[in-house]
Each structure stands twice: as structure tokens, then as C-alpha cells.
ChimeraX commands (.cxc) that place a marker at each C-alpha (Angstrom):
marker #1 position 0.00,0.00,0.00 radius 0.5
marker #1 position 0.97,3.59,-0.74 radius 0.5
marker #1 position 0.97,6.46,1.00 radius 0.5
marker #1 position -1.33,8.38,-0.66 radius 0.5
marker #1 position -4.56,6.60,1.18 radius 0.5
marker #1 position -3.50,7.04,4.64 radius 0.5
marker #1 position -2.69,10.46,3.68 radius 0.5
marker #1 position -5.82,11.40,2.98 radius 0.5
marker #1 position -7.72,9.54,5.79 radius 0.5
marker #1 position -5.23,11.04,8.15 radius 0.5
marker #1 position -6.07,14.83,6.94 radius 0.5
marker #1 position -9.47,13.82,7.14 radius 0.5
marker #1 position -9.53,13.06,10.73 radius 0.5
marker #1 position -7.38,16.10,11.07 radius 0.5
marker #1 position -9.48,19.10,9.19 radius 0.5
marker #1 position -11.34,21.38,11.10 radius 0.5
marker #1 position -15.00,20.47,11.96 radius 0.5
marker #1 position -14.98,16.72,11.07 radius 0.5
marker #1 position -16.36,13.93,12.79 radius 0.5
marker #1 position -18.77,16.58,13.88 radius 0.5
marker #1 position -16.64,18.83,16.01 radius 0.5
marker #1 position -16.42,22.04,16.84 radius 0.5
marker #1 position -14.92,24.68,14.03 radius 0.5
marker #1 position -11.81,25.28,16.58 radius 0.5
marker #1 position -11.80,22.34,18.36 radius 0.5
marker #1 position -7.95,20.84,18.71 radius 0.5
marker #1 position -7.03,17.80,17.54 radius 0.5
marker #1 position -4.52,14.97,18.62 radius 0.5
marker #1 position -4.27,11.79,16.24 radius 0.5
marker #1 position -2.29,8.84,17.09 radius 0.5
marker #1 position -0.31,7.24,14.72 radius 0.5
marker #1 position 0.62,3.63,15.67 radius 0.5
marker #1 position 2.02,0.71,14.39 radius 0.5
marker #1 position 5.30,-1.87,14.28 radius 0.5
marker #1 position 8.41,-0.21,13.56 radius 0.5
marker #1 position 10.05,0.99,10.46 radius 0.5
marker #1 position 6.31,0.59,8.29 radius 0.5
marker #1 position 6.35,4.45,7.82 radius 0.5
marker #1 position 4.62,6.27,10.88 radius 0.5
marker #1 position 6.87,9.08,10.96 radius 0.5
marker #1 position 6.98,9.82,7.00 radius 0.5
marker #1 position 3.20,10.02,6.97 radius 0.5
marker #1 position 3.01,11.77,9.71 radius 0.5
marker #1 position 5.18,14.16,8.44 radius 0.5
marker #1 position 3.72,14.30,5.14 radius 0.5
marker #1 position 0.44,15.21,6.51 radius 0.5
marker #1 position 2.20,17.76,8.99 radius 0.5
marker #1 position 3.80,19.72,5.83 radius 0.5
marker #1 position 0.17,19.46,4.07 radius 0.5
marker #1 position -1.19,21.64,6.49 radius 0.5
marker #1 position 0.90,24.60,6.32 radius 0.5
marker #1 position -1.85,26.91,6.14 radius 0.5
marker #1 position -2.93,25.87,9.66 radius 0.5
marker #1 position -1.31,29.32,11.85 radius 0.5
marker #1 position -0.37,27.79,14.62 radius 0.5
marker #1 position 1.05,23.69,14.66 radius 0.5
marker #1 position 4.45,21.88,15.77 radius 0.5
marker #1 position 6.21,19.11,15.28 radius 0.5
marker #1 position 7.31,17.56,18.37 radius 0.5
marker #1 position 8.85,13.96,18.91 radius 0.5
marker #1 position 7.10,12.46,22.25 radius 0.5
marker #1 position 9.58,9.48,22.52 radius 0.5
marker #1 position 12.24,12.26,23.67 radius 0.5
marker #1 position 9.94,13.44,26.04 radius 0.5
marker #1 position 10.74,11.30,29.78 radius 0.5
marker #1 position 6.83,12.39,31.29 radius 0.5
marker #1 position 3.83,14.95,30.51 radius 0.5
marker #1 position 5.22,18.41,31.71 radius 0.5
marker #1 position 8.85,17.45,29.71 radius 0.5
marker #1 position 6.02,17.04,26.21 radius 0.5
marker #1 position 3.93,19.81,27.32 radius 0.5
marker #1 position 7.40,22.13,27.70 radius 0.5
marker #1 position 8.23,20.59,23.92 radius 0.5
marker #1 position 5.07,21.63,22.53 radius 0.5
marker #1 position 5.31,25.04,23.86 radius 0.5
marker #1 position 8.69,25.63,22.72 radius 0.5
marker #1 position 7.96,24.37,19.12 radius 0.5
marker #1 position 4.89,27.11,18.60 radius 0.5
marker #1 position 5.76,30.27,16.95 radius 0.5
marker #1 position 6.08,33.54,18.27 radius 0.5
marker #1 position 7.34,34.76,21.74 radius 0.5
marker #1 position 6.58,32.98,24.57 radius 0.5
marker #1 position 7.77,33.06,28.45 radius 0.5
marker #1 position 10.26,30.40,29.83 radius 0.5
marker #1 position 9.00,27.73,30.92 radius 0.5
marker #1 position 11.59,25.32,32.43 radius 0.5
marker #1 position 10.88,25.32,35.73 radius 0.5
marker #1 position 7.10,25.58,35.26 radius 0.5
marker #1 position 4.89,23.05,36.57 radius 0.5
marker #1 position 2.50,20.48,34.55 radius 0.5
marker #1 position -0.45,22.93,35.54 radius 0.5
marker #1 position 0.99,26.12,34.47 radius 0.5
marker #1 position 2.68,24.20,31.29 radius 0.5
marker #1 position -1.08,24.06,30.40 radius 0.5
marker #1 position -1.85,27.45,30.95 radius 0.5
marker #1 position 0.65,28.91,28.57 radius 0.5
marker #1 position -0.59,26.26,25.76 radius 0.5
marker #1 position -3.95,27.50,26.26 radius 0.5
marker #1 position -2.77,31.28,26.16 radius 0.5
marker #1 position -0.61,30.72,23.52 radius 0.5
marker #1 position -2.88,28.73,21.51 radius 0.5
marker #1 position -5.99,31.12,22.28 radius 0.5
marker #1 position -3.54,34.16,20.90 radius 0.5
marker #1 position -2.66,32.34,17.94 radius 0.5
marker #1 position -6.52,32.08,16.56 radius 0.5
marker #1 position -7.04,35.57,16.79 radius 0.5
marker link #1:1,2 radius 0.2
marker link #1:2,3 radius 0.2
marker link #1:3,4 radius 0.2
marker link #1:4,5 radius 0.2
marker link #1:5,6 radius 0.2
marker link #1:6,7 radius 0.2
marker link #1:7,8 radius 0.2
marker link #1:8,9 radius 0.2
marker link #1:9,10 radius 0.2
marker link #1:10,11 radius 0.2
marker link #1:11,12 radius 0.2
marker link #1:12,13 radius 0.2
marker link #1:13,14 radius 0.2
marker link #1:14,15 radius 0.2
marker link #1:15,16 radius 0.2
marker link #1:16,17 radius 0.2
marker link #1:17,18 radius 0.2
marker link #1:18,19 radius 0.2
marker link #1:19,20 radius 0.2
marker link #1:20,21 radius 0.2
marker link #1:21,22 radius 0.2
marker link #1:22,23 radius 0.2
marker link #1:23,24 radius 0.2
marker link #1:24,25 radius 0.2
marker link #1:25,26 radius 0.2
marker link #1:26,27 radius 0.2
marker link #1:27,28 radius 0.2
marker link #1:28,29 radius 0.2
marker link #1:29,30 radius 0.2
marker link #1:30,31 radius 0.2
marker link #1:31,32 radius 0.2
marker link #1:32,33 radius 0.2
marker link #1:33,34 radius 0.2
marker link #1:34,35 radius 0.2
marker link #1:35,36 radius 0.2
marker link #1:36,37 radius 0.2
marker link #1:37,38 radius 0.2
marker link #1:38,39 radius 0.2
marker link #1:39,40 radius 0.2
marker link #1:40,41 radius 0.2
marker link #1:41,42 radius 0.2
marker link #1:42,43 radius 0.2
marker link #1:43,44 radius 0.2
marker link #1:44,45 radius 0.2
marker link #1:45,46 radius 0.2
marker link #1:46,47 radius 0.2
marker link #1:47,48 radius 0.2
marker link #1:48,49 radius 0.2
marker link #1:49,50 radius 0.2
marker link #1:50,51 radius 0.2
marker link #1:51,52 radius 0.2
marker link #1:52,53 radius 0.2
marker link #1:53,54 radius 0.2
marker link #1:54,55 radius 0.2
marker link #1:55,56 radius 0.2
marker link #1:56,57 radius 0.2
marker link #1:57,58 radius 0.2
marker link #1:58,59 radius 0.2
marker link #1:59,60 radius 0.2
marker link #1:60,61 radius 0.2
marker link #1:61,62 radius 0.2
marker link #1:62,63 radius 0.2
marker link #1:63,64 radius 0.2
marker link #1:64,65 radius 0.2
marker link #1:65,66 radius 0.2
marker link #1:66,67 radius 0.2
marker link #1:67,68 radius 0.2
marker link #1:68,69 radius 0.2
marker link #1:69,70 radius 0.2
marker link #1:70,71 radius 0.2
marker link #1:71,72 radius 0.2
marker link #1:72,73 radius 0.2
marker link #1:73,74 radius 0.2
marker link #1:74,75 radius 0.2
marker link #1:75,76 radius 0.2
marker link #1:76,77 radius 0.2
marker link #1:77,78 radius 0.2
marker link #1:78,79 radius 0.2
marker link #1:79,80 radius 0.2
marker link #1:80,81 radius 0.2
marker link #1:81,82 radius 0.2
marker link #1:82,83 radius 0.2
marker link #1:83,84 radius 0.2
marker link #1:84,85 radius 0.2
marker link #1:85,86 radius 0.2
marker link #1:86,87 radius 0.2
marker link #1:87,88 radius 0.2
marker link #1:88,89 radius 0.2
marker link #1:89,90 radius 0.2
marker link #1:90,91 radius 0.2
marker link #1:91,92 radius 0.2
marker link #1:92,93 radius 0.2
marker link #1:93,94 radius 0.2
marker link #1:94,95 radius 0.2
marker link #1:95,96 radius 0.2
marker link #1:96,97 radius 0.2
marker link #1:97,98 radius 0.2
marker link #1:98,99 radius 0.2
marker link #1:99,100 radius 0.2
marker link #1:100,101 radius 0.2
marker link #1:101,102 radius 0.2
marker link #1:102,103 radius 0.2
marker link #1:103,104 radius 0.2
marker link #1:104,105 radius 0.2
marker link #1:105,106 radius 0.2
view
């Protein structure tokens, strides 16, 4: 199999308003399978299709050793200026996503 169907029922899942959601709701799709089948190049490929979307990142959990280390990864891969967070906790992590994320749909 190619890539080109997966693609597409990736970005599906991934477009705004589908499966009946909300216009702006977020959206986090997992991408699983056994190793070296191609996970990361169509993840990737569907990252790169949405470069329209304002505000997305590409962040590799594995590196990530618990939630607040991925949270701080996420936050540091969004684009413009943003307040250091290294020695912020898991709660306020998820505060400055939500700031940050809320600024970025304006």
C-alpha cells in the first residue's frame, strides 16, 4: 500500500470540523504501528500538508521522559514569543498552551 490513502484519511480526521466537532476544536491523532512501516513519513507528510494551519508543531514524544517534559516541547515548538518555561509546573505548562494557543486564533 501507498501512502497516498493514509494520507488522505489522516487529513481527514485532522481538518477542522470533522467527525462533527467544533470549528476550533484541537485535535490529537495517534499514529501507531510496528516499527520501520512508515509512521513518521506520513506523519510528516500530513504535517507539511497543512501549512496553512497558523499555529502547529512538530514535536517527537519518545524524547519526552513524562507529561510536563512534552507539554514544555510543545510550547517551545509554537511560533512567536513565549515566556520560559523550564521550571514551570504540569499545571501552568497548560496554561501557557492554552494562552498561547488562544492568541494564535485571533
Amino acid at each position: 500500500m501507498g501512502i497516498a490513502e493514509p494520507k488522505e484519511e489522516l487529513q481527514k480526521l485532522l481538518e477542522f470540523g470533522a467527525a462533527g466537532g467544533e470549528a476550533e476544536q484541537l485535535r490529537v491523532v495517534s499514529v501507531v504501528s510496528y516499527r520501520g512501516l512508515g509512521k513518521t513519513t506520513l506523519a510528516m507528510v500530513v504535517f507539511d500538508s497543512f501549512d496553512d494551519v497558523p499555529c502547529r508543531a512538530w514535536v517527537v514524544a519518545s524524547g519526552c521522559k513524562d507529561v510536563r517534559a512534552l507539554l514544555q516541547e510543545i510550547y517551545s515548538k509554537l511560533p512567536g514569543e513565549k515566556e520560559d518555561t523550564t521550571t514551570s509546573s504540569l499545571a501552568e505548562h497548560g496554561k501557557y498552551l492554552s494562552v498561547h494557543l488562544g492568541e494564535q486564533q485571533k
